[in-house]
PDB file of the backbone (N, CA, C, O) and the ligand in Angstrom, with CONECT records:
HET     ZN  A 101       1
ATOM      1  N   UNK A   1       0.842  -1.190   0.000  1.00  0.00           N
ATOM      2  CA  UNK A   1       0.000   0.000   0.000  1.00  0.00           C
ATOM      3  C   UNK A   1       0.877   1.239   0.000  1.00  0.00           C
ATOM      4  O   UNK A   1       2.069   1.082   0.264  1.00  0.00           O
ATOM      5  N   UNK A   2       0.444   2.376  -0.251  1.00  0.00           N
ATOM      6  CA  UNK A   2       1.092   3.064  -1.015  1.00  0.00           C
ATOM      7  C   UNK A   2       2.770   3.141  -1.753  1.00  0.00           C
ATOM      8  O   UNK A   2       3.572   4.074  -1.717  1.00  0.00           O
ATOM      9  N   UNK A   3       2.885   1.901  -2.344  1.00  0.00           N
ATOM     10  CA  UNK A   3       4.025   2.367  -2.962  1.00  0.00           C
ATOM     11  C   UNK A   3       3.540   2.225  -4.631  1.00  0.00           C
ATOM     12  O   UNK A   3       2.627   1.478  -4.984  1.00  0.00           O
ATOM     13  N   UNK A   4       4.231   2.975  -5.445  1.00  0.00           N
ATOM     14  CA  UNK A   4       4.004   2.572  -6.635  1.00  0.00           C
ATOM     15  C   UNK A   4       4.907   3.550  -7.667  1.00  0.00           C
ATOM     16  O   UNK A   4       5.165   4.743  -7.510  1.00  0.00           O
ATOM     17  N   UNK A   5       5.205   2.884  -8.498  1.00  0.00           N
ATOM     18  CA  UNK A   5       6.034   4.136  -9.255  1.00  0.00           C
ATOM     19  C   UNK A   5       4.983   5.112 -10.512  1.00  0.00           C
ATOM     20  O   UNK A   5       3.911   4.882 -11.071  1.00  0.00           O
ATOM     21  N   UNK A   6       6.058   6.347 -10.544  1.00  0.00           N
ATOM     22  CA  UNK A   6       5.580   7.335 -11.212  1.00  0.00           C
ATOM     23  C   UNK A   6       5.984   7.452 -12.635  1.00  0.00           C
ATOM     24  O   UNK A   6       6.936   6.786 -13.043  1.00  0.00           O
ATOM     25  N   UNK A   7       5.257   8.342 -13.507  1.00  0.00           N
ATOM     26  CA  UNK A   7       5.352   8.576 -14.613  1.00  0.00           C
ATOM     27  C   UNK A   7       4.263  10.156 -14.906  1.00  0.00           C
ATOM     28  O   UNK A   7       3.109  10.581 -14.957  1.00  0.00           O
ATOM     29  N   UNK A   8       6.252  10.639 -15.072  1.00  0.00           N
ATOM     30  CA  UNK A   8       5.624  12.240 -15.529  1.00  0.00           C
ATOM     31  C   UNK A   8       5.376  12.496 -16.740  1.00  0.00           C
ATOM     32  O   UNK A   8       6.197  12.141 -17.586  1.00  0.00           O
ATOM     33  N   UNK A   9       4.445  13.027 -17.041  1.00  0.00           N
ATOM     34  CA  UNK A   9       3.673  12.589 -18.360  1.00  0.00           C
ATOM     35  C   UNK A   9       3.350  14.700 -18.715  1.00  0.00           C
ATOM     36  O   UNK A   9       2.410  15.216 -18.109  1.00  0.00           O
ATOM     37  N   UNK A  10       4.016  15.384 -19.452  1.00  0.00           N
ATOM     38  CA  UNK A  10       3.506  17.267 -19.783  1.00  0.00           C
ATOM     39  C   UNK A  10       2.404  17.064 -20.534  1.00  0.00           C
ATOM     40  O   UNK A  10       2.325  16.414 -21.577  1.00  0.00           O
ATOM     41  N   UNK A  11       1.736  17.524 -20.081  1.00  0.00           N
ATOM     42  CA  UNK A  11       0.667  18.484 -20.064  1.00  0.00           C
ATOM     43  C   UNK A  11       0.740  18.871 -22.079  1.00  0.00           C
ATOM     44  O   UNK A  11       1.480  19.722 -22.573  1.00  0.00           O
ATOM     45  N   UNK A  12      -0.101  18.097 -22.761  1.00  0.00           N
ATOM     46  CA  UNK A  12      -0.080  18.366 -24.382  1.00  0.00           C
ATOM     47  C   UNK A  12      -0.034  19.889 -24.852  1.00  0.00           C
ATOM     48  O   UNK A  12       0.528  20.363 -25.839  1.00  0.00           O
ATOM     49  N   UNK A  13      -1.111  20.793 -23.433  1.00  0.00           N
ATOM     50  CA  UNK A  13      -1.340  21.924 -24.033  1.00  0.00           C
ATOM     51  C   UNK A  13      -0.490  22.734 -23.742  1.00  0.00           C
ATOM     52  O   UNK A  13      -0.127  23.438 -24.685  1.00  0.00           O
ATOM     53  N   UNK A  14       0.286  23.035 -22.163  1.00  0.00           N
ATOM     54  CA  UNK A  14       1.128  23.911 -21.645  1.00  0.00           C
ATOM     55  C   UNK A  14       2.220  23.382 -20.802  1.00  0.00           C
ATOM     56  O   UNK A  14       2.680  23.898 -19.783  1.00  0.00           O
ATOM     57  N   UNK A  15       2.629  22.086 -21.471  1.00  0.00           N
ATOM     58  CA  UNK A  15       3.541  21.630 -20.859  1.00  0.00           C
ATOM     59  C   UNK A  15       4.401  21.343 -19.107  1.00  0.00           C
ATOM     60  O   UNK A  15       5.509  20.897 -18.807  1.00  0.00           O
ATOM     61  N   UNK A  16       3.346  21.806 -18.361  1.00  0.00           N
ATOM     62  CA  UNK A  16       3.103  21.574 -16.854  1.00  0.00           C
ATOM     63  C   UNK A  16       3.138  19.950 -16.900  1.00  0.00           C
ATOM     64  O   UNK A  16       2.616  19.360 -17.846  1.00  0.00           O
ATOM     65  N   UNK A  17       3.954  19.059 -15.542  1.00  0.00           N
ATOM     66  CA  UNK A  17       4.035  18.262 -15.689  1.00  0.00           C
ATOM     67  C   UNK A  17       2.952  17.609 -14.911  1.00  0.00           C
ATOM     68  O   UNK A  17       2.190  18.216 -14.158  1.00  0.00           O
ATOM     69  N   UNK A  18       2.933  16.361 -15.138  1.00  0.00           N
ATOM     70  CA  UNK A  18       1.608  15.464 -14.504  1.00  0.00           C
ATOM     71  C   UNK A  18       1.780  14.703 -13.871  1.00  0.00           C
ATOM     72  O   UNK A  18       2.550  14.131 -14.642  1.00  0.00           O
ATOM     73  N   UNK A  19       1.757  13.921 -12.835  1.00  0.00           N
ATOM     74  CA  UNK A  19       2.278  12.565 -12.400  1.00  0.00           C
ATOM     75  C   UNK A  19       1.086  11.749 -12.818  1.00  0.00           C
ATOM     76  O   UNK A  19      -0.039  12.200 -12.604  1.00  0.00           O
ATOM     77  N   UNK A  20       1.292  10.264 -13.557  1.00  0.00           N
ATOM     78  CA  UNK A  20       0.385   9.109 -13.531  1.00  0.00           C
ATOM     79  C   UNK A  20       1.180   7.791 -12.391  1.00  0.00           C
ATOM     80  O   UNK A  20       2.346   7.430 -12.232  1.00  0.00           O
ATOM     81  N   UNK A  21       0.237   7.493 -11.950  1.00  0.00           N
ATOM     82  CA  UNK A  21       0.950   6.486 -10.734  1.00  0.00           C
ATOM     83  C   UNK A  21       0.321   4.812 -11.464  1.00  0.00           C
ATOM     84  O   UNK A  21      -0.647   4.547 -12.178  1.00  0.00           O
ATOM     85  N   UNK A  22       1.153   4.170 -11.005  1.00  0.00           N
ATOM     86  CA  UNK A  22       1.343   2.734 -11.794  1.00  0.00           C
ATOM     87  C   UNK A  22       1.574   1.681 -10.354  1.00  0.00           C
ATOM     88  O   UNK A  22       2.519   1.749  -9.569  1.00  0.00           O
ATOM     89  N   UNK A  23       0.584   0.865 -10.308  1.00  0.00           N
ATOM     90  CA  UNK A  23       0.616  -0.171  -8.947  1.00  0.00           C
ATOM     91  C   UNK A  23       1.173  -1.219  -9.083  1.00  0.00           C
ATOM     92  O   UNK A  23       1.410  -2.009  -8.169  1.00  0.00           O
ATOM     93  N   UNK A  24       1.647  -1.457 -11.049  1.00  0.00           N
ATOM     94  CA  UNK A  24       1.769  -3.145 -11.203  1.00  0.00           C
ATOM     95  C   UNK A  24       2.777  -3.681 -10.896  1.00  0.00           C
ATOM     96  O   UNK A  24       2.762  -4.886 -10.644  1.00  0.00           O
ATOM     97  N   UNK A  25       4.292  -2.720 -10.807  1.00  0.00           N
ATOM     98  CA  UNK A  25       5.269  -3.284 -10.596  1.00  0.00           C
ATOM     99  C   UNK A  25       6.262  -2.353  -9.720  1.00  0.00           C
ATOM    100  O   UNK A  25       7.368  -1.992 -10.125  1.00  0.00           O
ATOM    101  N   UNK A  26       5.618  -1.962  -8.256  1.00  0.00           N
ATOM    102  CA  UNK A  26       5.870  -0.413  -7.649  1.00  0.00           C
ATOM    103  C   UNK A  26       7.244  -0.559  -7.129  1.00  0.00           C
ATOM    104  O   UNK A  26       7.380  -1.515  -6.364  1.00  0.00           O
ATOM    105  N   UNK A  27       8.613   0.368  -7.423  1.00  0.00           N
ATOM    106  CA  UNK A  27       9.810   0.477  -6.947  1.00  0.00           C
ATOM    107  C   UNK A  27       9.744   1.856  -6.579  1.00  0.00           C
ATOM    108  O   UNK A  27      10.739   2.389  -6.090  1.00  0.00           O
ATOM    109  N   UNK A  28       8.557   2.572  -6.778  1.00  0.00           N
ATOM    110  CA  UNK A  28       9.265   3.625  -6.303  1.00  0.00           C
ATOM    111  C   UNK A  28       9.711   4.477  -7.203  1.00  0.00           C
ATOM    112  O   UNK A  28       9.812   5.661  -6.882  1.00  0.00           O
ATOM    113  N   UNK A  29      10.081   4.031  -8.556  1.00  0.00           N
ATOM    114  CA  UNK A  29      10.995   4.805  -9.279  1.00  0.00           C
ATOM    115  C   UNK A  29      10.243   5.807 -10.323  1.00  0.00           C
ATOM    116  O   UNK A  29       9.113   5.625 -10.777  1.00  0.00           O
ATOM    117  N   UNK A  30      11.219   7.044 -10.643  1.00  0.00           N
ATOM    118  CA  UNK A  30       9.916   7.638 -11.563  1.00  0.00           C
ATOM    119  C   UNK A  30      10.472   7.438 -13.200  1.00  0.00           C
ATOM    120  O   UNK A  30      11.570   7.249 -13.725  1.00  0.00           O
ATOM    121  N   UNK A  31       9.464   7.550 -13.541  1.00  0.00           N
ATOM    122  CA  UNK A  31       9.137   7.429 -15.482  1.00  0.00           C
ATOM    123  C   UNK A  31       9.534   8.766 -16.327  1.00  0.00           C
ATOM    124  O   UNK A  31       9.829   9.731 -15.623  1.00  0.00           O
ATOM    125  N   UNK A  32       9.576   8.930 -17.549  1.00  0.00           N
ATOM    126  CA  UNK A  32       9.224   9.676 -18.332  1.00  0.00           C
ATOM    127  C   UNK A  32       8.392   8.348 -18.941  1.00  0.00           C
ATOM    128  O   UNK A  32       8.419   7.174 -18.574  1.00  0.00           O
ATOM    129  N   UNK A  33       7.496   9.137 -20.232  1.00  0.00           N
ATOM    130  CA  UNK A  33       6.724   8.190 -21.527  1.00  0.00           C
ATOM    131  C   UNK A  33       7.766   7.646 -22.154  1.00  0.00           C
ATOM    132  O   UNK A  33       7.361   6.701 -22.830  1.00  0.00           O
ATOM    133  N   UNK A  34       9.134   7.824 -22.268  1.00  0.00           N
ATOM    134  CA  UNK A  34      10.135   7.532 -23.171  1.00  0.00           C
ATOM    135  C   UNK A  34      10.981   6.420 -22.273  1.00  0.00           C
ATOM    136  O   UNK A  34      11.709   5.765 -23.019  1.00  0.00           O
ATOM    137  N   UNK A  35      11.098   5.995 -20.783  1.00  0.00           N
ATOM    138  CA  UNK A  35      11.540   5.052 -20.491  1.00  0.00           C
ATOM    139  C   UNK A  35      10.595   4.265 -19.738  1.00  0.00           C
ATOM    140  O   UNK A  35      11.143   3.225 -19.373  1.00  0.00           O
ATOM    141  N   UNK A  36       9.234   4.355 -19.309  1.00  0.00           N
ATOM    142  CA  UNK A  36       8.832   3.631 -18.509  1.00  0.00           C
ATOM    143  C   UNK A  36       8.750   2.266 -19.017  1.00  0.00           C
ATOM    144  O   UNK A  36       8.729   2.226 -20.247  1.00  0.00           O
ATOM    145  N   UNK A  37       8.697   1.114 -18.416  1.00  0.00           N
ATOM    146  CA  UNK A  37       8.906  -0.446 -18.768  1.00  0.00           C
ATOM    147  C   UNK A  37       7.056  -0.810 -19.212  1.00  0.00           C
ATOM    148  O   UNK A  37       6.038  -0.407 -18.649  1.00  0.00           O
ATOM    149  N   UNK A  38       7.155  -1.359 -19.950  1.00  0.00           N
ATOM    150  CA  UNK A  38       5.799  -1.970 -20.678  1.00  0.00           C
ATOM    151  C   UNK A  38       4.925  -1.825 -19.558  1.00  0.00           C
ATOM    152  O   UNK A  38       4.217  -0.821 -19.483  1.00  0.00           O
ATOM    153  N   UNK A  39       4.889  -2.772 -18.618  1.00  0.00           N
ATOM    154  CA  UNK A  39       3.917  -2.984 -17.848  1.00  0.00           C
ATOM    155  C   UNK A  39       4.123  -1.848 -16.596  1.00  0.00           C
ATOM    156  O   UNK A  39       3.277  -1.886 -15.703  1.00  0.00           O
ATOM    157  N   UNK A  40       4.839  -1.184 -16.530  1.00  0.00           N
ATOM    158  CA  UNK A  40       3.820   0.287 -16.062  1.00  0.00           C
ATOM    159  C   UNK A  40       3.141   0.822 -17.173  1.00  0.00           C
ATOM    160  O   UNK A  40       1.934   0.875 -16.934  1.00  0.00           O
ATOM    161  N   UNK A  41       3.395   1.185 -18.143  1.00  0.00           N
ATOM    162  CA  UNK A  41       2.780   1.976 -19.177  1.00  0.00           C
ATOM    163  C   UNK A  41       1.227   1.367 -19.384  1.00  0.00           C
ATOM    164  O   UNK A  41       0.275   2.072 -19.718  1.00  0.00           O
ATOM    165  N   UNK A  42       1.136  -0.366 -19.069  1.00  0.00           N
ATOM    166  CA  UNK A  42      -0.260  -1.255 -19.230  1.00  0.00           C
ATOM    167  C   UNK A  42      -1.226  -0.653 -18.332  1.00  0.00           C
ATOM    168  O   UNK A  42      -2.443  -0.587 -18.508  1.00  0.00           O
ATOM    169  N   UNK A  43      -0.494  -0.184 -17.268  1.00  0.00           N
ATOM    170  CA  UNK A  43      -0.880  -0.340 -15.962  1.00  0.00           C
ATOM    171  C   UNK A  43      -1.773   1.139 -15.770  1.00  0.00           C
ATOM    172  O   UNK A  43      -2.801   1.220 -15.097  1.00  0.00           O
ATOM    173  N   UNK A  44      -1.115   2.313 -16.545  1.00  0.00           N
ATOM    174  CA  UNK A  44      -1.455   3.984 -16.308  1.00  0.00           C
ATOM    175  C   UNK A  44      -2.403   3.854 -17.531  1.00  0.00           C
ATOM    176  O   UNK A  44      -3.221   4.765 -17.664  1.00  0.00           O
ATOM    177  N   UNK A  45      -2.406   2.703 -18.574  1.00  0.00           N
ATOM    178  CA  UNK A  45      -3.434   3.153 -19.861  1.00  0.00           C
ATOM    179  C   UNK A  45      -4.533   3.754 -19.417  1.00  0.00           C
ATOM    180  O   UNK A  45      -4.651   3.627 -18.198  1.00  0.00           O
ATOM    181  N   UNK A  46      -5.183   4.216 -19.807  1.00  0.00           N
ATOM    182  CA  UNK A  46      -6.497   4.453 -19.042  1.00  0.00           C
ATOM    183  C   UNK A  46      -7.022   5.755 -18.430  1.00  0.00           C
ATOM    184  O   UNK A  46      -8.062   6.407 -18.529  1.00  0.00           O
ATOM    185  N   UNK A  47      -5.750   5.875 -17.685  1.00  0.00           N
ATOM    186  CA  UNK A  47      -5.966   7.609 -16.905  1.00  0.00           C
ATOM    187  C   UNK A  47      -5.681   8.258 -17.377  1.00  0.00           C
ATOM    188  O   UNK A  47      -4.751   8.335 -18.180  1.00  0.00           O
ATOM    189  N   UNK A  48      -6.782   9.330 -16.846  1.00  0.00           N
ATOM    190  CA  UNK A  48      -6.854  10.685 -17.290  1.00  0.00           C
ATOM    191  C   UNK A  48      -6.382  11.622 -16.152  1.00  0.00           C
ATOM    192  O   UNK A  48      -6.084  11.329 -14.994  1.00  0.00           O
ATOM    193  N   UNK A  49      -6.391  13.136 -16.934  1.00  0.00           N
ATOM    194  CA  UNK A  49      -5.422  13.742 -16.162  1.00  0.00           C
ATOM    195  C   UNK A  49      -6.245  15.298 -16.680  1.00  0.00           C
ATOM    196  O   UNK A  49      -6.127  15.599 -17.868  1.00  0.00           O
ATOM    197  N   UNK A  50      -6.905  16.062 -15.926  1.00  0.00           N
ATOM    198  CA  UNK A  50      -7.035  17.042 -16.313  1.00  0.00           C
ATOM    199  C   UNK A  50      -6.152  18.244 -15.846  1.00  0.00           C
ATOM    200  O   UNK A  50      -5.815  18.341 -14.666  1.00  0.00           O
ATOM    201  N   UNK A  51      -5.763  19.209 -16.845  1.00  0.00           N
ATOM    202  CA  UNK A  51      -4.949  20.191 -16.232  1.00  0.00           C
ATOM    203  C   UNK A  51      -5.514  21.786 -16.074  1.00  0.00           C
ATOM    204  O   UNK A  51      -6.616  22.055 -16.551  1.00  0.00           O
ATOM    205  N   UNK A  52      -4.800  22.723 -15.459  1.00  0.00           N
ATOM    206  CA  UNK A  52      -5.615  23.583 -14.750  1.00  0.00           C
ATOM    207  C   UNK A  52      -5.125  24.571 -16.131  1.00  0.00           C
ATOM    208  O   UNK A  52      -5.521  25.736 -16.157  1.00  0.00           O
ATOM    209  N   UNK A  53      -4.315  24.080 -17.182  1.00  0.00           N
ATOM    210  CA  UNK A  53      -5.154  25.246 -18.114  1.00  0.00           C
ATOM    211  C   UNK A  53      -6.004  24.959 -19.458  1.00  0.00           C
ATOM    212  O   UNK A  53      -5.983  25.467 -20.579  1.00  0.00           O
ATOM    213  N   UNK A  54      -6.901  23.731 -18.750  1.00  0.00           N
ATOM    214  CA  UNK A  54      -8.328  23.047 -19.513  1.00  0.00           C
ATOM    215  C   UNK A  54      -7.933  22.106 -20.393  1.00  0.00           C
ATOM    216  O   UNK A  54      -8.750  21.487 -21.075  1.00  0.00           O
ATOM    217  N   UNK A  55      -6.519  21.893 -20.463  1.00  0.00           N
ATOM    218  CA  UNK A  55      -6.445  20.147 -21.366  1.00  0.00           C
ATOM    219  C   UNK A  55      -7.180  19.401 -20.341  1.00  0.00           C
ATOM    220  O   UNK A  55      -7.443  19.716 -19.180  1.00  0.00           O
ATOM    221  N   UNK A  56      -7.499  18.183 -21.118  1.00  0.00           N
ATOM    222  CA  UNK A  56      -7.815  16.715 -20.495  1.00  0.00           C
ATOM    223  C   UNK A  56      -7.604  15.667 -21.184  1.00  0.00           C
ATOM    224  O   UNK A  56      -8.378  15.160 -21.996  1.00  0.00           O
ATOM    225  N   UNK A  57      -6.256  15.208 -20.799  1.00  0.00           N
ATOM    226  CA  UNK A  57      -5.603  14.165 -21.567  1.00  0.00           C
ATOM    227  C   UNK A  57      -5.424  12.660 -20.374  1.00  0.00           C
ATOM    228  O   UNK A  57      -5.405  12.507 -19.153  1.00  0.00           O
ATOM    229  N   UNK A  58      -5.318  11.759 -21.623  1.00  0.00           N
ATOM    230  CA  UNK A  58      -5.331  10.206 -21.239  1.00  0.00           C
ATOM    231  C   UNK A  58      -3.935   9.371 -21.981  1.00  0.00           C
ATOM    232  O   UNK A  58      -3.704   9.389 -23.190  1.00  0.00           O
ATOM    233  N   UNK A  59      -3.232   8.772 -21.110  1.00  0.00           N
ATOM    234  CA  UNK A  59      -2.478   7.777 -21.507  1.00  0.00           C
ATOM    235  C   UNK A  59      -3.405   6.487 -22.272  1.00  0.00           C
ATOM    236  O   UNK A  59      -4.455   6.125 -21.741  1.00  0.00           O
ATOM    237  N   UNK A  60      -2.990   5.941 -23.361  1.00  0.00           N
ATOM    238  CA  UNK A  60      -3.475   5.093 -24.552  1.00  0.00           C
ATOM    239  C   UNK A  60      -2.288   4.158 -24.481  1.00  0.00           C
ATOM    240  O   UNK A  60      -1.274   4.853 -24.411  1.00  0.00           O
ATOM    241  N   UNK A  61      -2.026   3.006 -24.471  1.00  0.00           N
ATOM    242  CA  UNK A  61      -1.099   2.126 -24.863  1.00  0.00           C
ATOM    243  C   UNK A  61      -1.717   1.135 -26.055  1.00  0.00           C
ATOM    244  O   UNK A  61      -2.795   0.653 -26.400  1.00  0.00           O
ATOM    245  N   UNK A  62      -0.379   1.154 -26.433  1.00  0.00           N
ATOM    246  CA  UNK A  62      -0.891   0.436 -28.089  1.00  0.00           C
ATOM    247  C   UNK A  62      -0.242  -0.380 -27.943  1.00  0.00           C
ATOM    248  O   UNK A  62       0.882  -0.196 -27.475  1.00  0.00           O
ATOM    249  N   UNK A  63      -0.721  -1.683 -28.306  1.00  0.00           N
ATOM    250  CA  UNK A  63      -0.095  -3.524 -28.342  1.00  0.00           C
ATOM    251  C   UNK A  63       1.360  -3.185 -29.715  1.00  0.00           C
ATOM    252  O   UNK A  63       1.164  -2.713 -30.835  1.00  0.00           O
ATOM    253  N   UNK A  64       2.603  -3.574 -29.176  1.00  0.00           N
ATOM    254  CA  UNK A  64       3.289  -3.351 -30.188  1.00  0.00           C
ATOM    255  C   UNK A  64       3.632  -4.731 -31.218  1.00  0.00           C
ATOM    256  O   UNK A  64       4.494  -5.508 -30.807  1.00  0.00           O
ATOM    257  N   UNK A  65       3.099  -4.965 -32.267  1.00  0.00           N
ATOM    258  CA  UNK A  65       3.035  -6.129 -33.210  1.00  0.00           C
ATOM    259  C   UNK A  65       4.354  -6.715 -32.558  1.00  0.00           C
ATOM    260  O   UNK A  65       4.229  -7.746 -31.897  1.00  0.00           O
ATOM    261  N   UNK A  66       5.512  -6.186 -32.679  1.00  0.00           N
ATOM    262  CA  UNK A  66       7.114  -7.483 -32.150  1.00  0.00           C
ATOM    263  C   UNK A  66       6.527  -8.022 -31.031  1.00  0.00           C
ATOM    264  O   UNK A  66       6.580  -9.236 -31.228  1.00  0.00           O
ATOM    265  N   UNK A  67       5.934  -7.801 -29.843  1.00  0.00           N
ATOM    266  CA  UNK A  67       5.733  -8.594 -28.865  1.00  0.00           C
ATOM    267  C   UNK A  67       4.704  -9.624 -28.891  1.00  0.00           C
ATOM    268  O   UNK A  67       4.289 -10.277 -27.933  1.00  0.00           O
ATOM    269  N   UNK A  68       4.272  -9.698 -30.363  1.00  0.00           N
ATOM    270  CA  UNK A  68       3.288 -11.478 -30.776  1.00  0.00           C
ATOM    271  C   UNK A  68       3.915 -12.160 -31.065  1.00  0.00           C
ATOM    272  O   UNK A  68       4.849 -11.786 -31.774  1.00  0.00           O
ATOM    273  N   UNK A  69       3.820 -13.442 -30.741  1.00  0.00           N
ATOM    274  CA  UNK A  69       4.635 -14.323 -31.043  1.00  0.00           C
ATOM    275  C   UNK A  69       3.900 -15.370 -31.372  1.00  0.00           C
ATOM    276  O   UNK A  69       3.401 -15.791 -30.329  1.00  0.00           O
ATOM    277  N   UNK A  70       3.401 -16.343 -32.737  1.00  0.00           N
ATOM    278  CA  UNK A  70       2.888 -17.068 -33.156  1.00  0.00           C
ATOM    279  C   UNK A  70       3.283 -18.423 -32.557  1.00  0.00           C
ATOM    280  O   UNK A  70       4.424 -18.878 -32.635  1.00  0.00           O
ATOM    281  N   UNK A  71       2.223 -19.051 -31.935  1.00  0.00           N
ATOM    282  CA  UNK A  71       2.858 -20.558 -31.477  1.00  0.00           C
ATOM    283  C   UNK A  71       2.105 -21.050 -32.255  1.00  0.00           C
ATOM    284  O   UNK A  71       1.178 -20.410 -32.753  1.00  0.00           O
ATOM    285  N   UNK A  72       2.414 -22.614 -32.587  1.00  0.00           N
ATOM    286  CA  UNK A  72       1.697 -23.629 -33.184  1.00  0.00           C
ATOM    287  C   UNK A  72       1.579 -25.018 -32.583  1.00  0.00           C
ATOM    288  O   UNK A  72       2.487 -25.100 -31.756  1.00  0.00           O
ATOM    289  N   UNK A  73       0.838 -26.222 -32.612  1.00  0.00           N
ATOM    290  CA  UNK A  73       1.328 -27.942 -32.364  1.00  0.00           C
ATOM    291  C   UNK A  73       0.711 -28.421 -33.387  1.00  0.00           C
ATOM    292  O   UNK A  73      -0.320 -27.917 -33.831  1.00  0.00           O
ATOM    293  N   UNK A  74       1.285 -29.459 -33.876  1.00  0.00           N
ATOM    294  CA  UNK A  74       0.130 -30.248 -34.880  1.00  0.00           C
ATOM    295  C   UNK A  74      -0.393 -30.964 -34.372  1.00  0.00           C
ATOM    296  O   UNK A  74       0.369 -31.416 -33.518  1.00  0.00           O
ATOM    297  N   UNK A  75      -1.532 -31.539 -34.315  1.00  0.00           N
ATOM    298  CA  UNK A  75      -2.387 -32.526 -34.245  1.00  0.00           C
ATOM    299  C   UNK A  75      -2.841 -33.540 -35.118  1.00  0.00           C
ATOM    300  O   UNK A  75      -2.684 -33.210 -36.294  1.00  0.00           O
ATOM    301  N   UNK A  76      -3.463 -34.912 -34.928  1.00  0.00           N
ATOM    302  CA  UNK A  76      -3.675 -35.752 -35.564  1.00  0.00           C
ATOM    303  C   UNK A  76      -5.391 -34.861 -36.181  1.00  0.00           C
ATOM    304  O   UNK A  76      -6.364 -34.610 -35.471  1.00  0.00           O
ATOM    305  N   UNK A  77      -5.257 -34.625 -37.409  1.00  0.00           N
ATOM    306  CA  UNK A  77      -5.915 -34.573 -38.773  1.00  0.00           C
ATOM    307  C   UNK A  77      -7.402 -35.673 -38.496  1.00  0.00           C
ATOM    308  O   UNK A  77      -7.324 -36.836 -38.100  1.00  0.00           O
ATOM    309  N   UNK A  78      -8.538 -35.020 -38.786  1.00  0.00           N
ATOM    310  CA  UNK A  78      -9.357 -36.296 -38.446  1.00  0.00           C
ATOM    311  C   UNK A  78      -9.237 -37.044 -40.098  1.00  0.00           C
ATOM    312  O   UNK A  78      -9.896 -38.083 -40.111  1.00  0.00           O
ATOM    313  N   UNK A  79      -8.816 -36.862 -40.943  1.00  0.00           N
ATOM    314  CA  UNK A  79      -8.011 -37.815 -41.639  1.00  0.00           C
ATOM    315  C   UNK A  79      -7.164 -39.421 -41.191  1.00  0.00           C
ATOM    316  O   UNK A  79      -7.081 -40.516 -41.747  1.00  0.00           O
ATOM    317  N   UNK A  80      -6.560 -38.756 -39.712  1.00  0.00           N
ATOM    318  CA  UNK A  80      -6.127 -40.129 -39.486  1.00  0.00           C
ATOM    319  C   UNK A  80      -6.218 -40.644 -38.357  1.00  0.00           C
ATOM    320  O   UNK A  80      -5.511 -41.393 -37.684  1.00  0.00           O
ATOM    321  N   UNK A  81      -7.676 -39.892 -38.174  1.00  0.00           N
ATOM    322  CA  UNK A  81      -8.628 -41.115 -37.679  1.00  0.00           C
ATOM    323  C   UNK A  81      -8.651 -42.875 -37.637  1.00  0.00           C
ATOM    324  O   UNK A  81      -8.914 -43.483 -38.674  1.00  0.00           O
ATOM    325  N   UNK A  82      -8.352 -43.622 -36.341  1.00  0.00           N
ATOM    326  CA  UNK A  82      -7.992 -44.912 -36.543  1.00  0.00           C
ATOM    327  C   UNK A  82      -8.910 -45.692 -36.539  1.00  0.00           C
ATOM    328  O   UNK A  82      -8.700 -46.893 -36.714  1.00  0.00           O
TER     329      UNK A  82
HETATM  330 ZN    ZN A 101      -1.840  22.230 -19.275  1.00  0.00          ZN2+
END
């Protein structure tokens, strides 16, 4: 309970900074958008943040295609069916 790390996230319109707080993997440590680790970034998607000179902005995380990884097994074919 209360620990969790941060991620300062400016303000789109006037560049004032923001804190978004992240519970999933809490050290304590703080972020920019440019280094935080995947799963804080999973973790802040979502929040919003209004600022006092009338932005209201939200962190969005986008699934990045390299981190799919196609598995497969074969199976017996009901072809060969015994
Ligand atoms: Zn602002």
């Amino acid at each position: 309970m209360g620990v969790f790390d941060t991620v300062c996230v400016p303000c789109p319109g006037c560049g004032r900074e923001h804190e978004f707080f992240s519970y999933a993997d809490p050290y304590l440590d703080r972020f920019t958008l440019d280094n935080a680790p995947d799963v804080v970034l999973a973790d802040i998607s979502g929040q919003q943040q209004a600022c006092g000179c009338g932005f209201i902005f939200a962190i969005v995380t986008k699934v990045s295609a390299k981190a799919i990884q196609l598995t497969a097994t074969k199976g017996r074919g009901e072809a060969e069916l015994e």
